[in-house]
C-alpha positions in Angstrom: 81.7 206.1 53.0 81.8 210.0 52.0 82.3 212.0 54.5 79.3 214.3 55.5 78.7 218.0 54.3 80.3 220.6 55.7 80.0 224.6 55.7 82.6 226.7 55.3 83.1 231.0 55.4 84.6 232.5 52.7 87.1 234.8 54.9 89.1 236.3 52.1 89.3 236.7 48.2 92.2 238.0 45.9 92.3 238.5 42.6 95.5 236.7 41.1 94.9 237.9 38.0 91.8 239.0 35.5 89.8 236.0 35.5 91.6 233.8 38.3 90.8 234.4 42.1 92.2 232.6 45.2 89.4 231.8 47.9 90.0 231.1 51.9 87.6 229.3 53.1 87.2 228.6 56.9 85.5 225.9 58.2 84.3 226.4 61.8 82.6 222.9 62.6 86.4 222.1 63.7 89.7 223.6 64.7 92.1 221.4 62.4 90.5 220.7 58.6 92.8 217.5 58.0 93.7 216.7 54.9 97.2 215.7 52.6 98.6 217.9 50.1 97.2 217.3 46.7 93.9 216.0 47.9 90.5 218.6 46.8 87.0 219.2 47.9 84.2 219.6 46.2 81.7 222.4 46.7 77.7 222.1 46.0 76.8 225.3 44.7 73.0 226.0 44.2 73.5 226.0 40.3 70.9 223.1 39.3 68.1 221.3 40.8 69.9 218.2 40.4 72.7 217.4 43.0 75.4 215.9 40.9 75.3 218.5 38.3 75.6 221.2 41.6 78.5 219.3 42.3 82.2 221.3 41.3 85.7 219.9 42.6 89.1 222.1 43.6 92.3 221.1 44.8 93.1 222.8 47.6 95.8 225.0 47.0 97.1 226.0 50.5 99.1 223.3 52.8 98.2 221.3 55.2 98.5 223.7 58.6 96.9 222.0 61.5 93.8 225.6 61.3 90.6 225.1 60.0 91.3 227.5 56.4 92.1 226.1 53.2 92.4 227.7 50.0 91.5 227.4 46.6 92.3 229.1 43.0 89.4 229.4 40.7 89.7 230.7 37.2 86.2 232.3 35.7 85.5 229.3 32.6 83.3 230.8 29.9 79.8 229.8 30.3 80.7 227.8 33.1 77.9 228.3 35.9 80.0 227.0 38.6 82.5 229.8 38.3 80.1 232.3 37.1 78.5 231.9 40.4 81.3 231.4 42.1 82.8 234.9 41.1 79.1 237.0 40.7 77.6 235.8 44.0 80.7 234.7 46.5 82.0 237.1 48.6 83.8 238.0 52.1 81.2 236.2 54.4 79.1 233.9 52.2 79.0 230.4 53.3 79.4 227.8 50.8 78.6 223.6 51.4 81.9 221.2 50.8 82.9 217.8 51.3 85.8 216.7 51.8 89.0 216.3 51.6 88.7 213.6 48.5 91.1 212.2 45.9 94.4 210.1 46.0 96.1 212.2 43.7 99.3 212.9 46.6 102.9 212.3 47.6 104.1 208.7 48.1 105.0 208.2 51.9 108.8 208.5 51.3 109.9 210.5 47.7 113.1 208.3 46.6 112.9 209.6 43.5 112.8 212.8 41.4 109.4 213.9 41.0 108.2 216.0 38.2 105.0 218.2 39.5 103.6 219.3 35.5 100.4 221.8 35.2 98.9 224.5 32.9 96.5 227.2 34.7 95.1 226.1 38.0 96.4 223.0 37.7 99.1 224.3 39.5 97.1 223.9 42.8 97.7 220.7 44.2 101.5 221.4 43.5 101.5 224.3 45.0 100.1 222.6 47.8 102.7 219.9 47.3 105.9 221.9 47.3 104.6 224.1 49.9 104.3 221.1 52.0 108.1 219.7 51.4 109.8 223.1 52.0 107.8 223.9 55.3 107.9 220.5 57.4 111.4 220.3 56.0 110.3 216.4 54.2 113.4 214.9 53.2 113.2 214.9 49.3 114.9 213.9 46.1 114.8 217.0 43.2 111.2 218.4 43.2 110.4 219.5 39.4 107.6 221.7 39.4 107.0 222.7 35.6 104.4 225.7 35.0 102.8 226.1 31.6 101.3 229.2 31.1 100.4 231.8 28.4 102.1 235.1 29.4 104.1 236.5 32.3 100.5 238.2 33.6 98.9 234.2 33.9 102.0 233.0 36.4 100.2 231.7 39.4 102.1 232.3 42.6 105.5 233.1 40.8 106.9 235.3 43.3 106.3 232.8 46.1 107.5 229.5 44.0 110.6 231.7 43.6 111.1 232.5 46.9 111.0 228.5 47.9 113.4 227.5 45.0 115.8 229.9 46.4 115.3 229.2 50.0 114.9 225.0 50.0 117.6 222.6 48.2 116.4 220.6 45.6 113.1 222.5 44.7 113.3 224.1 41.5 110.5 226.0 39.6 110.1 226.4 35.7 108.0 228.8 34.5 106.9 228.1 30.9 105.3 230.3 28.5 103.6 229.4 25.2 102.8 233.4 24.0 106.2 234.9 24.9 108.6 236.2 22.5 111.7 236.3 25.0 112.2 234.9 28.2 114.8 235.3 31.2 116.9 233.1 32.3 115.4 230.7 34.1 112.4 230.7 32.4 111.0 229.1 29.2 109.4 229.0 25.6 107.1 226.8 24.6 105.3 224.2 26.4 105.7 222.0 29.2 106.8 218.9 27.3 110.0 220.0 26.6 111.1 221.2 29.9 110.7 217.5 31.5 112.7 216.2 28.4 115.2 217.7 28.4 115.5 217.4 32.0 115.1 213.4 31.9 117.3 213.3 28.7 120.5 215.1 30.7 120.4 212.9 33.1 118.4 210.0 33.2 117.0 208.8 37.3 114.2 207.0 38.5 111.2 209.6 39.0 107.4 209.4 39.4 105.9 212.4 37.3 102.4 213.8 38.5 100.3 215.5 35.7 97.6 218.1 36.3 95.3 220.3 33.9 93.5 220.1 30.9 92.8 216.5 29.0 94.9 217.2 26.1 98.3 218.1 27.9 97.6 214.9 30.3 97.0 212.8 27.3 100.0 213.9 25.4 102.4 214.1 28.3 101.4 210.5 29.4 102.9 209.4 25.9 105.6 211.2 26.2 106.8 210.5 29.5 106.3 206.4 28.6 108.2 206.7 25.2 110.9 208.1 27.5 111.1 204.8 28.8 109.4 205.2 32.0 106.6 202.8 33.3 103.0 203.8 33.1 103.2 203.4 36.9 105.2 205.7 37.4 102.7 208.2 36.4 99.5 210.4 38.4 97.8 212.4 37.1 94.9 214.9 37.6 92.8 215.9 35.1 91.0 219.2 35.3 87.7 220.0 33.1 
């Protein structure tokens, strides 16, 4: 059974970059919004006259916190009237209807192996959840991969913070990848995200679950990467956004 609606209060909106905007949301019908990292709600936004096709899912972006505020990150889709309404008509104070949280897409109980967190664009959400998660409540871990494909240095979601984290925790490590850059520091990549988990298996081959999220075609083509590897298709999540 789905848990009932709920309403949340947009408290606070930033604008990460052009077209992508992170939302809080409050939600005052209770002190502690329970949910695991990973997991996403979905909002009905008064777009249609039909409910399902009101219906638009997020990963929540923030961890879990024991308050009552998650957040999201949005990016403005081209003729998509979700966002379009989302970034036209939602402000500081406008309620907006969710359910939730939903979705299984989170980390096993006890992370004996690598894991390798791969996204494009706001996929990056439930990982930033994830990682955010593991380095706060001090989870004991094996390597945490989180690989970041983007187009330019402008499109890096939370770069600064992902930094700090790989810097701060043991075992966390962040790789940035850009498809439309010319050079790249140290530390960061060319290319796209396939790569990056290659070469990283290749080096040194472990046992390691591998979580995908974004757009169809990265899933799709990382999934067969991943099993000609040699890994087992169980050994693979994945989220796909769009």
């Amino acid at each position: 059974m789905l848990d009932p609606w709920k309403i949340g209060k947009v408290i606070r909106i930033e604008n990460e970059t052009a077209t992508t905007r992170r939302i809080w949301i409050e939600i005052a019908e209770t002190n502690n919004f329970q949910f695991k990292a990973g997991q996403f709600v979905t909002l009905d936004l008064p777009i249609h006259e039909q409910k399902n096709k009101r219906w638009r899912s997020y990963s929540i972006a923030s961890a879990p916190d024991n308050s009552n505020v998650i957040e999201l990150i949005i990016v403005l889709l081209e003729g998509g009237a979700g966002t379009t309404y989302i970034f036209n008509e939602i402000s500081v104070g406008s309620e907006i209807t969710l359910r939730g949280p939903l979705g299984k897409f989170v980390l096993p109980e006890e992370i004996d192996t690598d894991i390798f967190l791969i996204c494009t664009g706001t996929g990056i959400a439930p990982f930033r959840s994830m990682v955010d998660y593991i380095s706060k409540n001090n989870v004991p871990h094996k390597n945490v991969h989180l690989i970041f494909g983007c187009r330019k240095f402008s499109d890096a979601l939370y770069e600064k913070e992902l930094e700090e984290i790989q810097s701060k925790y043991s075992g966390i490590y962040y790789h940035p990848v850009f498809s439309r850059e010319h050079e790249v520091p140290t530390g960061k990549y060319k290319g796209y995200v396939h790569t990056v988990y290659e070469q990283f298996t290749q080096e040194n081959k472990q046992p390691a679950r591998f979580y995908l999220c974004g757009w169809k075609n990265m899933i799709d083509e990382a999934k067969e990467r991943i099993l000609a590897l040699g890994y087992d298709k169980k050994a693979i999540h994945l989220e796909i956004y769009g």
